[in-house]
C-alpha positions in Angstrom: 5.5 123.1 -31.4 9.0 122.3 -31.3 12.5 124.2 -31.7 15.3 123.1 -34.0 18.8 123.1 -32.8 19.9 123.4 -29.3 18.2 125.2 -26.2 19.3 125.1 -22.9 16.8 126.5 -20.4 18.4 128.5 -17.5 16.9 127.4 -13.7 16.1 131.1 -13.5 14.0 131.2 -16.2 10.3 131.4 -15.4 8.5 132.1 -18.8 9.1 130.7 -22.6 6.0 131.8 -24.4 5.3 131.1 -28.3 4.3 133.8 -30.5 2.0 133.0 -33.2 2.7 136.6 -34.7 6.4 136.3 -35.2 7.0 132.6 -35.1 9.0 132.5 -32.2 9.6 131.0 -29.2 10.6 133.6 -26.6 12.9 133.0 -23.2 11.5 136.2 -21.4 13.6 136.1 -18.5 17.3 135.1 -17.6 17.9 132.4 -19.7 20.8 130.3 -21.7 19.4 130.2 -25.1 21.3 129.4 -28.6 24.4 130.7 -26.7 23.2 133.9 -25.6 24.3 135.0 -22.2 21.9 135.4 -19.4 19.6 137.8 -18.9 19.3 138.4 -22.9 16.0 138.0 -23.9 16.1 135.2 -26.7 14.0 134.1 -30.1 14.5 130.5 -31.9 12.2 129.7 -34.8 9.7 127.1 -34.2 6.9 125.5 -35.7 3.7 127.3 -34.9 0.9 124.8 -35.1 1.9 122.2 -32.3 2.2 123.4 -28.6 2.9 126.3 -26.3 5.6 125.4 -23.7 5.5 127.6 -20.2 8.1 127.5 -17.2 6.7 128.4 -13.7 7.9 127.9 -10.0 6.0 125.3 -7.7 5.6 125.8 -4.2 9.0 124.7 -3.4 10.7 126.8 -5.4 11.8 124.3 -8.5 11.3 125.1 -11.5 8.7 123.4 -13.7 7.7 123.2 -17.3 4.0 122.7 -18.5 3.2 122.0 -21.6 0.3 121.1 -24.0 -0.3 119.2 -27.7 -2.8 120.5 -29.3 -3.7 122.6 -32.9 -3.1 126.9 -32.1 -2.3 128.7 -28.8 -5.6 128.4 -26.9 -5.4 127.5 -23.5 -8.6 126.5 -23.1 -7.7 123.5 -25.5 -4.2 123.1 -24.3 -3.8 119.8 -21.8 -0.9 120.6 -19.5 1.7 118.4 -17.4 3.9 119.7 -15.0 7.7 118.3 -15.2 10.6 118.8 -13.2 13.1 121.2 -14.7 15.6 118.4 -15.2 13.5 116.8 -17.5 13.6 119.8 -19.4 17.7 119.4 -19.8 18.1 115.5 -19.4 15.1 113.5 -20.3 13.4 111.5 -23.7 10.6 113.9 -23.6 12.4 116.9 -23.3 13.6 115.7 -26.7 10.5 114.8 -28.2 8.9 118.7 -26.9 12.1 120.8 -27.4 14.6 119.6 -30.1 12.2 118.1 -32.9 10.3 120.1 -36.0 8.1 117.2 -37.4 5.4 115.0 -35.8 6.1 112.0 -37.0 3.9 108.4 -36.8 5.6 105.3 -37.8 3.4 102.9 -39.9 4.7 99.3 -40.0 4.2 95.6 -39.2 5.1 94.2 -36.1 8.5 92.9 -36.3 11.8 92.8 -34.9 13.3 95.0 -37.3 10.0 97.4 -36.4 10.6 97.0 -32.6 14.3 98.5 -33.0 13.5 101.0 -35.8 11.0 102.9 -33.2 13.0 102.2 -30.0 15.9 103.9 -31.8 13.6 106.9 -32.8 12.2 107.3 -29.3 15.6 107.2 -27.9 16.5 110.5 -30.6 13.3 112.2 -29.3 11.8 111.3 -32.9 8.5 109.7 -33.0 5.0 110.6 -31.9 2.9 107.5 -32.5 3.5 103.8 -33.8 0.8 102.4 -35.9 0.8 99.2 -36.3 -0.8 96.7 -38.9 -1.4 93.7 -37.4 0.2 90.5 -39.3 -2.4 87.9 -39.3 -4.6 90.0 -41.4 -2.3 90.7 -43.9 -1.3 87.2 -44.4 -5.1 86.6 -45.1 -4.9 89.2 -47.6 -1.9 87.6 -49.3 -3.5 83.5 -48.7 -6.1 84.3 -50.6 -5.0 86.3 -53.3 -2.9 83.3 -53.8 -5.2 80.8 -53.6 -7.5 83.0 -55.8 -5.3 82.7 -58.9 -4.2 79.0 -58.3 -6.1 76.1 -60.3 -7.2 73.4 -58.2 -3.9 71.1 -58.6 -1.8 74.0 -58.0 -3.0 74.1 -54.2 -1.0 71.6 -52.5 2.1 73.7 -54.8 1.1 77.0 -53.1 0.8 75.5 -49.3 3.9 74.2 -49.6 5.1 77.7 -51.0 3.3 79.1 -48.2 5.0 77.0 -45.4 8.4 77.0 -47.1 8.0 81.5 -46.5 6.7 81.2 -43.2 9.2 79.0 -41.7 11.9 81.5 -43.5 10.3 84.5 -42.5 10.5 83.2 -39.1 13.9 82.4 -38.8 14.3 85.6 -40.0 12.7 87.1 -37.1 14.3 85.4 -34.7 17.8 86.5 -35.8 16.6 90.0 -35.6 15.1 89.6 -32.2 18.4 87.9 -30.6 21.0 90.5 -32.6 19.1 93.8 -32.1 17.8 92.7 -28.5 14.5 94.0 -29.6 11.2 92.4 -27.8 9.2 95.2 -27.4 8.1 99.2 -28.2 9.3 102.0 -26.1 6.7 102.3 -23.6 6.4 106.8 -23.7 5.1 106.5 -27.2 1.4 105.9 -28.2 0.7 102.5 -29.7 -2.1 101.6 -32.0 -2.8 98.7 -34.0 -4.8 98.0 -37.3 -5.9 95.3 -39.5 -5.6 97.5 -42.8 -4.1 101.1 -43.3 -6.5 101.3 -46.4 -9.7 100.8 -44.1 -11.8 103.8 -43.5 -11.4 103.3 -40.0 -7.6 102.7 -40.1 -7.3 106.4 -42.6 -9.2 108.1 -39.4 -6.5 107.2 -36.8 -4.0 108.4 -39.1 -5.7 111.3 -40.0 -6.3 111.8 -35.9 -2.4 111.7 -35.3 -2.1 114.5 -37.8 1.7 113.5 -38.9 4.3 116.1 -40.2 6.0 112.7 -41.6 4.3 109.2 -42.0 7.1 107.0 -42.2 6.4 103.2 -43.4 8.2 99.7 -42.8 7.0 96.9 -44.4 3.3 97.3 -44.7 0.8 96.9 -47.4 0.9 98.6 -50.7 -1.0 101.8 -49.4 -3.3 104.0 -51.4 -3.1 107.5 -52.2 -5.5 108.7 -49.6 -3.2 107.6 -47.1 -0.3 109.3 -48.6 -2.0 112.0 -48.6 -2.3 112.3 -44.5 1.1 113.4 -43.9 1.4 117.3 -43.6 5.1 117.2 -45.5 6.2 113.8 -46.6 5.6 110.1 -46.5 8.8 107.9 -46.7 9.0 104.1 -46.8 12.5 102.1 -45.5 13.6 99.7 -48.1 15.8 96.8 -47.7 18.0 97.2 -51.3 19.2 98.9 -53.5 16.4 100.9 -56.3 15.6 100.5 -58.7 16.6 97.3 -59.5 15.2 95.2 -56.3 11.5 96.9 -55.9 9.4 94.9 -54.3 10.0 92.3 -51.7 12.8 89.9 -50.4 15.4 92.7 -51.7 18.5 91.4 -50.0 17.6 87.7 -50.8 17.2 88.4 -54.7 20.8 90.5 -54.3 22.5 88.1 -53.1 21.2 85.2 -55.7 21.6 87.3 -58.4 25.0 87.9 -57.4 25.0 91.5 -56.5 26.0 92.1 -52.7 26.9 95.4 -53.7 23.3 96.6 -53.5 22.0 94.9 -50.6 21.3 97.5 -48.1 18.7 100.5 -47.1 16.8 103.3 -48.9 15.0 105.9 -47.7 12.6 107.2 -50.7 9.5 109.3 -51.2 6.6 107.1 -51.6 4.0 107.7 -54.1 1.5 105.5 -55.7 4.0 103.2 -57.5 5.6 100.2 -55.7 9.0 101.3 -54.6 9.2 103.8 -57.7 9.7 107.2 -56.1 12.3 109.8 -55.2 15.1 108.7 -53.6 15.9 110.7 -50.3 19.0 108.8 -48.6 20.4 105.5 -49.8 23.9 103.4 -47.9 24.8 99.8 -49.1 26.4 97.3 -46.8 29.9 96.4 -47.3 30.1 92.4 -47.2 32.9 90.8 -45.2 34.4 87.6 -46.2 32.8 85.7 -43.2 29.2 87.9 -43.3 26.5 85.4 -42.9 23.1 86.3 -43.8 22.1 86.6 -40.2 24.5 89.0 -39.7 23.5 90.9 -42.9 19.9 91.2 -41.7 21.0 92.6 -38.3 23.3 95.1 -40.1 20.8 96.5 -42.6 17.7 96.6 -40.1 20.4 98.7 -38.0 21.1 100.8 -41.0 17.7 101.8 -41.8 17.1 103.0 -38.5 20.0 104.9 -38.5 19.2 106.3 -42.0 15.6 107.0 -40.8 16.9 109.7 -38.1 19.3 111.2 -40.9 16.0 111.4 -43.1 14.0 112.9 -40.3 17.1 115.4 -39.4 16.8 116.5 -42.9 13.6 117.3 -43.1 13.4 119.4 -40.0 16.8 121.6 -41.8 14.5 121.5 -45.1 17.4 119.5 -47.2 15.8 116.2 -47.6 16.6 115.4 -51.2 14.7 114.0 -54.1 16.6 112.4 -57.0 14.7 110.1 -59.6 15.0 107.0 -59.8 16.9 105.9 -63.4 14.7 103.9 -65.8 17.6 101.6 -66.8 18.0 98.6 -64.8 14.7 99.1 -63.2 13.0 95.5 -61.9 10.3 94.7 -59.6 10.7 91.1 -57.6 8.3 89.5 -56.1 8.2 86.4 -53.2 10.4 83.7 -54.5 8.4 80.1 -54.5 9.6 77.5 -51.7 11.8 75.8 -54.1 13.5 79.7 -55.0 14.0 80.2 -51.8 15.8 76.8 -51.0 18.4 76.8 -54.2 18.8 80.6 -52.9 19.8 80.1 -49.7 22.4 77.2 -50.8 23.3 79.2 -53.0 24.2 82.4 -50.7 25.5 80.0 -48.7 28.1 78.7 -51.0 29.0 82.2 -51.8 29.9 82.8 -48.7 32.4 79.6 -48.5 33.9 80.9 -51.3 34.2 84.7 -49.8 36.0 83.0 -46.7 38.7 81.0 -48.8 42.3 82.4 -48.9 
């Protein structure tokens, strides 16, 4: 249970009760609520299936605030915590109980871009859970489906490939751990980890965290069972511009092909295609004349987070859009072979010499 909008909760109050009959949340005693002036007894709208909030007074006469996640109003199943009224006006958690509509899991990769994507959301009060599937299982998955298809002399081709990715792909990371300072989860949110979100096993923790929203960043291609888990939407972060850089390595294929203008982040609907559904909230990055690639990175993995909680924001008002995605111009890229990836980086490199000269 959670309210929308803004609540303030008067030190006088001693009950806020949630009535399953009118789907309200009720302040029955002096309270400041939505504006209202004490002693008025007030109603906010609230999501019914999620918790029942309840004020008392300890033995020293402070306030406190117990409250309970579970599914209905029965206090049998309800687990309570008591917490100090100022929590209530002040704290992360108030957030998380008071000021959010949707339950929402994040579903990801580990990652620095991952690590600041859910520290920002804890800091808004908008995540419940972090799933995470762990990376050394899904670069198995991708080793040998490429090593699957390759013909014996291809091999020593697709190692080097391999290596070429892996040293880029951690360069990357360690310019997105040193510009967005982010080196770990936020502690008050529940951590899991997974080898596959596909698994049986992995559906059933998902399924057991009974999301509002599933929202993905940069996982495996997931199947329609697990898109089916979320109570109101799934939404996956992409790195560019839709819909023509689907797939992976967005901003790198942007910037080779020439088109800076559409390096940045989408928020879209996912369904069963590979980046091909509805559109919810889309910014590109403006390139400076001195923007390295680093700095790009840092920007857009800021940008997504940031478009994230607008996403999330829009949901719980009920204006998240959906606009198609055009057929025209629509291509799918996949991971660029170590020799790509070299001539690309000289070549966004080169471009950016240009940029810089008067």
């Amino acid at each position: 249970m959670t309210v929308p909008g803004s609540m303030i909760v008067s030190p006088f109050a001693s009950t806020i009760v949630a009535d399953p009959a009118t789907n309200c949340m009720s302040s029955q005693t002096p309270s400041l609520a939505a504006g209202n002036e004490p002693g008025v007894t007030s109603q906010i709208p609230i999501s019914v299936n999620r918790s029942a909030y309840r004020t008392s007074v300890d033995s020293t006469g402070s306030p406190l605030v117990a409250f309970g996640l579970r599914r209905g109003f029965s206090s049998a199943a309800c687990r309570t915590k008591s917490l100090p009224i100022e929590s209530i006006l002040d704290g992360s958690t108030t957030r998380r109980l008071l000021f959010r509509a949707v339950r929402t899991v994040l579903l990801c990769r580990d990652g620095a871009d991952q690590r600041h994507l859910a520290t920002a959301l804890a800091a808004a009060g908008r995540i419940d859970a972090v799933v995470i599937e762990t990376r050394g299982d899904a670069r198995r998955r991708k080793l040998e489906r490429v090593f699957r298809r390759a013909r014996w002399w291809q091999v020593p081709g697709r190692m080097l490939d391999v290596a070429v990715l892996v040293a880029y792909g951690n360069w990357c990371q360690k310019a997105l751990v040193t510009g967005l300072d982010a080196t770990a989860y936020p502690d008050d949110v529940p951590r899991f980890e997974i080898e596959n979100p596909n698994d049986p096993e992995s559906v059933e923790i998902l399924r057991s965290l009974d999301p509002d929203v599933l929202l993905v960043l940069g996982t495996s291609i997931l199947r329609p069972e697990v898109l089916a888990i979320p109570t109101r939407d799934a939404l996956n972060i992409h790195g560019g511009g839709l819909p023509d850089f689907r797939g992976v390595y967005s901003d790198f294929w942007a910037l080779v092909t020439d088109r800076p203008d559409r390096v940045g982040s989408v928020i879209f609907h996912l369904d069963p295609g590979i980046d091909t559904g509805q559109i919810a909230v889309e910014e590109m990055l403006e390139l400076g004349r001195s923007t390295s690639l680093r700095d790009l990175k840092v920007a857009n993995a800021r940008l997504g987070a940031k478009l994230a909680a607008q996403a999330l924001d829009q949901i719980q008002a009920g204006t998240l859009p959906r606009i198609s995605q055009p057929a025209a111009g629509a291509r799918n890229w996949g991971s660029p072979t170590g020799l790509q990836l070299i001539r690309g980086l000289v070549h966004i490199r080169r471009a950016r010499r240009r940029r810089k000269q008067p």
